[in-house]
N, CA, C and O atoms as a GROMACS GRO file, in nm:
protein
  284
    1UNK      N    1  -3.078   1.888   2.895
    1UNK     CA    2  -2.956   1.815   2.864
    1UNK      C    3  -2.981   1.665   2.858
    1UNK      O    4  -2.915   1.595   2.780
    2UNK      N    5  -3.091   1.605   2.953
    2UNK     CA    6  -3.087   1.464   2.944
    2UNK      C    7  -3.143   1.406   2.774
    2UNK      O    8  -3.129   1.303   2.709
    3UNK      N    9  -3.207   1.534   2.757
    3UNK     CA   10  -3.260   1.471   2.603
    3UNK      C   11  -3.162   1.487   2.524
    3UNK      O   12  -3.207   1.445   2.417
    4UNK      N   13  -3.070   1.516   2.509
    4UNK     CA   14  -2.943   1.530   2.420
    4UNK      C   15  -2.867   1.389   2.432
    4UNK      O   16  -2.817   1.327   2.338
    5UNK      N   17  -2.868   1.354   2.564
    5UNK     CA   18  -2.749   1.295   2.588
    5UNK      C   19  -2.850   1.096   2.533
    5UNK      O   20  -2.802   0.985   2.511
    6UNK      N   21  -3.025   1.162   2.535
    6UNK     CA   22  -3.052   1.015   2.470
    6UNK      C   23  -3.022   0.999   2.337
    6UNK      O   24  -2.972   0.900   2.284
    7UNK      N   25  -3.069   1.143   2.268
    7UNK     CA   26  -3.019   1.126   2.135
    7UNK      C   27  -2.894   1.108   2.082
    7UNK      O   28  -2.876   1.034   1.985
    8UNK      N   29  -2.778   1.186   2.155
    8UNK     CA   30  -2.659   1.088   2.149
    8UNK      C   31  -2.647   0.935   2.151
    8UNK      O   32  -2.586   0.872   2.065
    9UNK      N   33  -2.708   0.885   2.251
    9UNK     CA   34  -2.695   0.728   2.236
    9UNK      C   35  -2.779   0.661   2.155
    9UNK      O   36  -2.752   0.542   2.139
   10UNK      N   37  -2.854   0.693   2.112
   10UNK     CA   38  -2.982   0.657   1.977
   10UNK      C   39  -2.821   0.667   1.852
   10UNK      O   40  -2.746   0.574   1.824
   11UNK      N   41  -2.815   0.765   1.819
   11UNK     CA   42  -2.698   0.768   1.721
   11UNK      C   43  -2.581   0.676   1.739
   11UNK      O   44  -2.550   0.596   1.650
   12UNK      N   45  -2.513   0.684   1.857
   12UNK     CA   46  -2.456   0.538   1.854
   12UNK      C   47  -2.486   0.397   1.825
   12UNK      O   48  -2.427   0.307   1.765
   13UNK      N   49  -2.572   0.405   1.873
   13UNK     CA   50  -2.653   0.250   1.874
   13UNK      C   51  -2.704   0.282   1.720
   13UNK      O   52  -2.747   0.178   1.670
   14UNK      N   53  -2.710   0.376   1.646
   14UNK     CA   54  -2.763   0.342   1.489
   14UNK      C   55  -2.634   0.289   1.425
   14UNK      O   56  -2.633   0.185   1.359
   15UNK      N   57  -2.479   0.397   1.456
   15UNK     CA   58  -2.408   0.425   1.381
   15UNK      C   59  -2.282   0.239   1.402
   15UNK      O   60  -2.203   0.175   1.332
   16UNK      N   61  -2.340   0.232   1.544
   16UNK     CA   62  -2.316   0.096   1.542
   16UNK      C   63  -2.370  -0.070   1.474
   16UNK      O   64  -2.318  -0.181   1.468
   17UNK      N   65  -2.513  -0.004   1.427
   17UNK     CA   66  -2.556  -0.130   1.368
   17UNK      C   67  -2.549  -0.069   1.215
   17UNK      O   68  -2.630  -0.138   1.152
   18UNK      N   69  -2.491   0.024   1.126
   18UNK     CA   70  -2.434   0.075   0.996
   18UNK      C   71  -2.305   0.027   0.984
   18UNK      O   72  -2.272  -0.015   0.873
   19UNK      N   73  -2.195   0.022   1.108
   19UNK     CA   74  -2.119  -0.074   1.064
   19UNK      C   75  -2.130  -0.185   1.089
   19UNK      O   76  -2.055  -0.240   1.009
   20UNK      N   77  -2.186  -0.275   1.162
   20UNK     CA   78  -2.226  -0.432   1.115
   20UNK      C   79  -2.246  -0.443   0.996
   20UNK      O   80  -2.173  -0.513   0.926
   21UNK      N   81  -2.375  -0.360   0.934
   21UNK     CA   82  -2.416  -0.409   0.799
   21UNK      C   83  -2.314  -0.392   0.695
   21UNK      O   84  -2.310  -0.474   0.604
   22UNK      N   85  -2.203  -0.259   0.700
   22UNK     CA   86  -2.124  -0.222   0.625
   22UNK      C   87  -2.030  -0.362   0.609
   22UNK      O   88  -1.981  -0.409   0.506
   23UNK      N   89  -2.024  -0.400   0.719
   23UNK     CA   90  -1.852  -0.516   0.713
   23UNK      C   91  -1.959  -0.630   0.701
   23UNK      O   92  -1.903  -0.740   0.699
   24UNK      N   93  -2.096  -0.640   0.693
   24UNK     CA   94  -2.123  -0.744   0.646
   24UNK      C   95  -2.192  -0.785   0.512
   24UNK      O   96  -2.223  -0.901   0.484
   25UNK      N   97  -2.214  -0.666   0.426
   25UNK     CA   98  -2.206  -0.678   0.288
   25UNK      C   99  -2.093  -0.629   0.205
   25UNK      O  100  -2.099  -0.617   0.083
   26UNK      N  101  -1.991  -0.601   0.279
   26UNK     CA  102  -1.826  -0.613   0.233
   26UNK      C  103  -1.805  -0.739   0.220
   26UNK      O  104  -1.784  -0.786   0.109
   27UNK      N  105  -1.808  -0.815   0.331
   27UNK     CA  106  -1.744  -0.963   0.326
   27UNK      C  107  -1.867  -1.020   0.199
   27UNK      O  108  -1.811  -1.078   0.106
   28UNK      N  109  -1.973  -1.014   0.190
   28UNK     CA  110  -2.047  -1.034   0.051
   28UNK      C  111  -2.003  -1.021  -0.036
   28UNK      O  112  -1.972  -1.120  -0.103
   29UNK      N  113  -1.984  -0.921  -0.070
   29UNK     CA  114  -1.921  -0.894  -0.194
   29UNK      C  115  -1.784  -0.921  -0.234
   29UNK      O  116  -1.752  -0.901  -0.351
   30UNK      N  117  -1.686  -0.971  -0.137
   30UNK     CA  118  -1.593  -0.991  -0.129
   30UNK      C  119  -1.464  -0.874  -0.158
   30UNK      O  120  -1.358  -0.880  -0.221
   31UNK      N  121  -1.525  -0.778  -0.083
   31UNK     CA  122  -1.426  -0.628  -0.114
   31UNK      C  123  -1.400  -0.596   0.088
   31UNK      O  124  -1.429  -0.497   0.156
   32UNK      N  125  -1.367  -0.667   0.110
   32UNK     CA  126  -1.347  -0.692   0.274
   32UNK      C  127  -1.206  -0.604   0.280
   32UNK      O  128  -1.185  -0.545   0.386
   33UNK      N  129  -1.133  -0.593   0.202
   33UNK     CA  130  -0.971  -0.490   0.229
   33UNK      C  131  -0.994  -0.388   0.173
   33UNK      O  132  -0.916  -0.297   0.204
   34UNK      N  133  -1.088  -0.357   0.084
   34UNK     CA  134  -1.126  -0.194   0.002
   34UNK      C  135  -1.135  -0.113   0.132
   34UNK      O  136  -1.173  -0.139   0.246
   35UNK      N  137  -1.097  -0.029   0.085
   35UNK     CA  138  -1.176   0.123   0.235
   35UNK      C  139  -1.312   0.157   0.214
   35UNK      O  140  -1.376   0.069   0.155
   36UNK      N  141  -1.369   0.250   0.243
   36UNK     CA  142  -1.446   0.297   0.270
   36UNK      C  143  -1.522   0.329   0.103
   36UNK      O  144  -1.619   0.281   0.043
   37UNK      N  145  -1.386   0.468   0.061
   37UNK     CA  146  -1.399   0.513  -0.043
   37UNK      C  147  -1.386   0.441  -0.178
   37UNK      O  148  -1.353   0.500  -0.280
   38UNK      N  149  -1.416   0.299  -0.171
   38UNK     CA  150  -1.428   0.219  -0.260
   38UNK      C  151  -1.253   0.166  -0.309
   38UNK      O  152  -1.219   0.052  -0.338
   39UNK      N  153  -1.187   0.259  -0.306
   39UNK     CA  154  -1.084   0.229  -0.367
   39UNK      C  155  -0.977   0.116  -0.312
   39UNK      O  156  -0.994   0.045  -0.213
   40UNK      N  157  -0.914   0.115  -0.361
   40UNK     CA  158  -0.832  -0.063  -0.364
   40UNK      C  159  -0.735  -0.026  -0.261
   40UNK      O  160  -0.724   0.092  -0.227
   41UNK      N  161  -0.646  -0.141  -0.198
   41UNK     CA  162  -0.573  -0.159  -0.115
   41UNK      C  163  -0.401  -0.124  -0.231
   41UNK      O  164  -0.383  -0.175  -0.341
   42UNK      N  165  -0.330  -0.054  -0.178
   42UNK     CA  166  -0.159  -0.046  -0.284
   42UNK      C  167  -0.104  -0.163  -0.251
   42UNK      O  168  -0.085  -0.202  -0.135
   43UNK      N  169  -0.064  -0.246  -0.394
   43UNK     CA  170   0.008  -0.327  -0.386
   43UNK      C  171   0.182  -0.285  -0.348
   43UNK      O  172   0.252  -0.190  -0.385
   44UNK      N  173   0.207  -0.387  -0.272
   44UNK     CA  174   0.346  -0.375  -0.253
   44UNK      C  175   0.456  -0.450  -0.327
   44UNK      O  176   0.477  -0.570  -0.310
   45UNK      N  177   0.525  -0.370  -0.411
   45UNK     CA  178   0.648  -0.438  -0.491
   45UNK      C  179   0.745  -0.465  -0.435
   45UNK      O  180   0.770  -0.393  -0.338
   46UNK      N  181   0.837  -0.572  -0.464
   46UNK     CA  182   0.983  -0.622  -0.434
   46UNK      C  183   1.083  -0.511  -0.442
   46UNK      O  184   1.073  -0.427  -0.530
   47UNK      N  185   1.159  -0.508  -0.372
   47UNK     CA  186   1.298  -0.443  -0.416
   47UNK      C  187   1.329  -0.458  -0.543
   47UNK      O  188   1.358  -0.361  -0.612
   48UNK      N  189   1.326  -0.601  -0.596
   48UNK     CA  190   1.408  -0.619  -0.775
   48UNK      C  191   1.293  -0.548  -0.874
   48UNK      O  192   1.310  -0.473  -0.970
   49UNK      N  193   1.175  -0.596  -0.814
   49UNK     CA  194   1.056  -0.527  -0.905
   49UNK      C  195   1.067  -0.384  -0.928
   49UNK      O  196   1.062  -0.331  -1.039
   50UNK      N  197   1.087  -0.312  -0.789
   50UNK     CA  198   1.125  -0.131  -0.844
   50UNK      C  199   1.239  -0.115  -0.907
   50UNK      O  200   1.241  -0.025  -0.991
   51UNK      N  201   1.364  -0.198  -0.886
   51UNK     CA  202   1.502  -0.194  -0.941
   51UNK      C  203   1.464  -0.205  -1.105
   51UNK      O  204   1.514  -0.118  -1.177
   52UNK      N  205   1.387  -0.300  -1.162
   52UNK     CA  206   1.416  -0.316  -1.269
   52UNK      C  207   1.278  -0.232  -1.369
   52UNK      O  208   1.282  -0.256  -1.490
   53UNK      N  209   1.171  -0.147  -1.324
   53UNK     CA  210   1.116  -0.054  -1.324
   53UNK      C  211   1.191   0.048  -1.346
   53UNK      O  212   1.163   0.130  -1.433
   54UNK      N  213   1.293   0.055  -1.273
   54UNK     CA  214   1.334   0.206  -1.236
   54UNK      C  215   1.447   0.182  -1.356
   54UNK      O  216   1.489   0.285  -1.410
   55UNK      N  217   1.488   0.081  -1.393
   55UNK     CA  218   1.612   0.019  -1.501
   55UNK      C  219   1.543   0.056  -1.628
   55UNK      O  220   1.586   0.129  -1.718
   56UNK      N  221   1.413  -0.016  -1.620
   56UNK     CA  222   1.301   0.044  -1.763
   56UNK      C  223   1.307   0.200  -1.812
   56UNK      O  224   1.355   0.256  -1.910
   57UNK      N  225   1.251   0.234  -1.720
   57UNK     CA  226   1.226   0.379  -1.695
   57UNK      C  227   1.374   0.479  -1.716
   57UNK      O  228   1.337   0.596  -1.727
   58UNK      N  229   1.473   0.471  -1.723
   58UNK     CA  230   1.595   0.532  -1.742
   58UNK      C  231   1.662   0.478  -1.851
   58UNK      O  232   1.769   0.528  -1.886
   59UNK      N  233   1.595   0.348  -1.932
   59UNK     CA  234   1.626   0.358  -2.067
   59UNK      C  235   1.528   0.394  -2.148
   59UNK      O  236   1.553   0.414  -2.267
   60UNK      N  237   1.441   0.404  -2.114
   60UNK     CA  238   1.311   0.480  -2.212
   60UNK      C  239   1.358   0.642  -2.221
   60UNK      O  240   1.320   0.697  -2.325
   61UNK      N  241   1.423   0.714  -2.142
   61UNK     CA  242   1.444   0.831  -2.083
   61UNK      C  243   1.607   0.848  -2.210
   61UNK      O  244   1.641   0.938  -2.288
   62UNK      N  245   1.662   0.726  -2.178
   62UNK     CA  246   1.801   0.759  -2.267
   62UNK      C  247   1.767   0.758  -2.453
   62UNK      O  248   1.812   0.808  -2.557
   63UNK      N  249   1.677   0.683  -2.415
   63UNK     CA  250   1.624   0.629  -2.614
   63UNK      C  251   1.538   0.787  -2.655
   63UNK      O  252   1.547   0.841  -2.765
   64UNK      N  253   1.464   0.836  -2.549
   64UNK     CA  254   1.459   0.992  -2.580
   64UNK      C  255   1.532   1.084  -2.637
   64UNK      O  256   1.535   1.136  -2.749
   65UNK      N  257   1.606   1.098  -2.511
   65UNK     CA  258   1.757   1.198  -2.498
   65UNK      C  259   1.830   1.123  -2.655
   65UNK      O  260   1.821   1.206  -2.745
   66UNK      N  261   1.875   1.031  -2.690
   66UNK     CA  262   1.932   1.009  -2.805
   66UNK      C  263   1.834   1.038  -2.920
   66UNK      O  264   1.882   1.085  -3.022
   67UNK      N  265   1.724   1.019  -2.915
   67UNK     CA  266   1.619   1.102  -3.052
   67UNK      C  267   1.666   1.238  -3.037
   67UNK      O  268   1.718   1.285  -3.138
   68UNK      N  269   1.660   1.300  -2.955
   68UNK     CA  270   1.673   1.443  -2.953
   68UNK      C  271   1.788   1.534  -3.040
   68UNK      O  272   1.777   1.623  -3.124
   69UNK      N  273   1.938   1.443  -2.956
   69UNK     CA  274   2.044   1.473  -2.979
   69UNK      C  275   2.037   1.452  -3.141
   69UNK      O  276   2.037   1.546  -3.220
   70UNK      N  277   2.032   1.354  -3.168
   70UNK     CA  278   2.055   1.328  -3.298
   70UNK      C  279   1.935   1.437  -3.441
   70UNK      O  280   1.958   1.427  -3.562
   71UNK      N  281   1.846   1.506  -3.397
   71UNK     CA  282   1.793   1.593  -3.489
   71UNK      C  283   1.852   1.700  -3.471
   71UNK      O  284   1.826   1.798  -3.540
   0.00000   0.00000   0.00000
């Protein structure tokens, strides 16, 4: 068991100096808020910004519905 429990701490002590290097060629590259999986942080919209999205979006929907009706 004692040899387990070194190789446990060998793995810490690696998995601890993988993230140093990780958050320190993040801040390099300047992708310091990306996750892990590369992908981007969600921007957050305004209240008026979804309001008038959502205003877009339900006349694109009516200019449909009136093509339709009308054939």
């Amino acid at each position: 068991m004692n040899n387990l429990g070194a190789v446990l701490q060998q793995l810490k002590q690696e998995r601890s100096r993988l993230d140093k290097a990780i958050a320190a060629l993040s801040e390099v590259t300047g992708s310091g808020n990306a996750s892990l999986d590369g992908s981007r942080p969600k921007r957050q919209l305004s209240v008026a910004a979804r309001k008038r999205i959502a205003a877009a979006q339900r006349a694109r929907w009516a200019k449909v519905r009136a093509g339709k009706k009308a054939n």
